[in-house]
N, C-alpha and C positions, 0 to 999 in steps of 0.2 A: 234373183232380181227379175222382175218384171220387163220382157224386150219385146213384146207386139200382145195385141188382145183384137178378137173379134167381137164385135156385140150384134147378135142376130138373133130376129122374133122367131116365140115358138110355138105358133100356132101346128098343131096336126095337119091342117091342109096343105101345110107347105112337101108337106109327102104326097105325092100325084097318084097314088094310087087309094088313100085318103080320101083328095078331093074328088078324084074320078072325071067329071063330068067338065068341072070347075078348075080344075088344075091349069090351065093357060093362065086364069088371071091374076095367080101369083109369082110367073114366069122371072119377073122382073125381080120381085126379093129371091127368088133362089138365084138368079144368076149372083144377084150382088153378093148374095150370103155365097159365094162358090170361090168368089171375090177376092170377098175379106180373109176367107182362109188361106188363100193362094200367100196372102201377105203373113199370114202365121206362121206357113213351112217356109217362106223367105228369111221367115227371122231366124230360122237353125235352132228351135229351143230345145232344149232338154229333157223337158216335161209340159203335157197341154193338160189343164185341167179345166175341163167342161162344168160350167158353173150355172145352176136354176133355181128356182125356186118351185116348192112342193107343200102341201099339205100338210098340215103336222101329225108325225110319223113316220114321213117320208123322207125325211131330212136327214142329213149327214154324208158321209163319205161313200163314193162308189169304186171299189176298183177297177182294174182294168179287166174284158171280158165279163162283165155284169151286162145282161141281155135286158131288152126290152120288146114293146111292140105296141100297135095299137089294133089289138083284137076287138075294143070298144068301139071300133071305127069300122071292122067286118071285114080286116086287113088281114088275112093270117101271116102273111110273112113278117119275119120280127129282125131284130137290131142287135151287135152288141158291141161295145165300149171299147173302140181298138181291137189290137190282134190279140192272136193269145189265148191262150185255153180258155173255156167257160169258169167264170169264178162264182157259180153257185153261188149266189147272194139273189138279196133279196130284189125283185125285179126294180127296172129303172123309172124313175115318174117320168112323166110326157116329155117334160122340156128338157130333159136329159137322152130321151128316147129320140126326140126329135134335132137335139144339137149330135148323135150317133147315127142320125141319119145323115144330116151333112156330112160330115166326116167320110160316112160310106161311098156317100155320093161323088167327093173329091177325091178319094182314092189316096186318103189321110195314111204316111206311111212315115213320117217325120220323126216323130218321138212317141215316147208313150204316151199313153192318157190314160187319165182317172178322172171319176167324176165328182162332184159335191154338189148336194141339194143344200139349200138353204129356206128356212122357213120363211113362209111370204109375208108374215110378220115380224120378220128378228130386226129389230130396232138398230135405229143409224150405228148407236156406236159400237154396237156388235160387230154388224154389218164391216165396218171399215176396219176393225182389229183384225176379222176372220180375214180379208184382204192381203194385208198385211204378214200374216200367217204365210200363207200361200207364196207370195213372194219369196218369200226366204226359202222355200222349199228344193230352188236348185238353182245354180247360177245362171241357167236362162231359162224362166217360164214364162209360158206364154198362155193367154185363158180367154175360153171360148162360151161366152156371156150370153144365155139366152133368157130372151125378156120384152114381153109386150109393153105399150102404151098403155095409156087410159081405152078403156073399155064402153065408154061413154063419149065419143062422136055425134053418133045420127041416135033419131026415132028410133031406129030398127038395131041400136048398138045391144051387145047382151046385157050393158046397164041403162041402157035407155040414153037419153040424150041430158048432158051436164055441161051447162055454159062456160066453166071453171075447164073442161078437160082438154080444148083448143092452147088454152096457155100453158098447162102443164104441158101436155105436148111439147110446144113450142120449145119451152124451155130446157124440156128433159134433149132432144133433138140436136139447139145449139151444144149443150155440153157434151154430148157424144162426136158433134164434129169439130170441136176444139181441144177435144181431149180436155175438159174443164173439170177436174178432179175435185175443187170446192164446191163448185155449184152443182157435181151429183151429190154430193153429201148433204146440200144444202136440201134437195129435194124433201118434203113435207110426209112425213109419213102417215099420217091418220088423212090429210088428202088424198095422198096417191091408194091407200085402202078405198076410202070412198068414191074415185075415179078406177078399183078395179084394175089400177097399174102395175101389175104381175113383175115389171120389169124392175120397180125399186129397188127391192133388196139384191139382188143380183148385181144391178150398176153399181150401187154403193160399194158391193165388195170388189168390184173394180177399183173404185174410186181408192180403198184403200191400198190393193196393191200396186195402184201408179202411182205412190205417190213418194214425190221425187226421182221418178225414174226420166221425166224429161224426153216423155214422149209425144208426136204430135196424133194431130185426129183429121179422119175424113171421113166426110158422110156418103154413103153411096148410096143411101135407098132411104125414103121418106114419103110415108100413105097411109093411107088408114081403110084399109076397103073392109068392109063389114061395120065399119064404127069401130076398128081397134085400130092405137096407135101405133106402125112397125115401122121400124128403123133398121138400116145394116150401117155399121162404120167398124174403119179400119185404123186401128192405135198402133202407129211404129216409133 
């Protein structure tokens, strides 16, 4: 059963050594994201499973000690997935690299972790079954959501500026701070493709594993600096 979830953006900058220069100005989502996990290990669960979205290829299940890094970023120090010996698999994608550096960062020592990519295309009612799955996988799991907005804010956003992306925003936002498990399901999929919403399918599979667990929601962090939408909230 489902007993607390973080949802935190995964952009690579939010690693300071990434952004380098730039690193202060997302000060504000890593404390939140530092947060929301605080309220993870509060929940006592059993099992954390760190949940993104990847490229196709990249998808599917990570165990625990599967490494990562962001060498593409000129980082060499790398990450890996909880404690525990190195499990030799195939490297971790970004947003899984990046929700293993949270973790790092909080000094993640609660229960185990594993991770799963999910395709940035798997359709709602994939999406909400795989949730579902998850859930049942121990009598208290708790999961660790990473997932941008729309991509398309400002001129200078990496999809440029889309009039449509302020609502979906909006919308994606309230339902993470009320914990609204219909209305991420309800999120639009060939829209949130074309606002470049990374964080769909992810919240979706949220969406199915809260569901009926009767938990509430709080937003702790809400911005969009670059022109992407990041969000942090805490589901207990």
């Amino acid at each position: 059963m489902l007993v607390a979830a973080a949802v935190c953006p995964a952009p690579p900058l939010l690693v300071p050594e990434v952004a380098a220069g730039a690193a202060a100005e997302l000060d504000g989502a890593r404390t939140a994201c530092s947060d929301a996990i605080a309220v993870l290990a509060a929940s006592r669960p059993g099992l954390l499973v760190v949940v993104g979205a990847a490229g196709s290829g990249q998808d599917g299940p990570y165990p625990q000690g599967s490494r990562g890094g962001f060498h593409g970023f000129g980082v060499d120090s790398g990450v890996r997935l909880g404690d525990g010996p190195d499990a030799g698999a195939r490297p971790l994608p970004l947003t899984l690299a990046v929700g293993a550096w949270l973790l790092e960062h909080a000094r993640w020592g609660a229960a185990p972790v594993e991770g799963l990519a999910v395709d940035q295309t798997l359709a709602t009612g994939e999406a909400l079954r795989t949730g579902r799955d998850l859930a049942v996988r121990d009598e208290r799991v708790a999961l660790l959501v990473m997932g941008d907005g729309s991509a398309c804010r400002t001129l200078k956003a990496p999809g440029y500026l889309d009039e449509r992306a302020e609502a979906f925003d909006a919308a994606a936002a309230s339902a993470l701070a009320t914990a609204d498990t219909a209305a991420l399901a309800a999120l639009d999929l060939t829209l949130a493709a074309e606002l470049q919403a990374a964080g769909r399918a992810p919240w979706q599979v949220l969406a199915g594993a809260a569901e009926g667990a009767g938990l509430g929601g709080r937003l702790l962090y809400e911005d969009a600096p670059y022109g992407v939408g990041y969000f942090v909230a805490a589901w207990s």
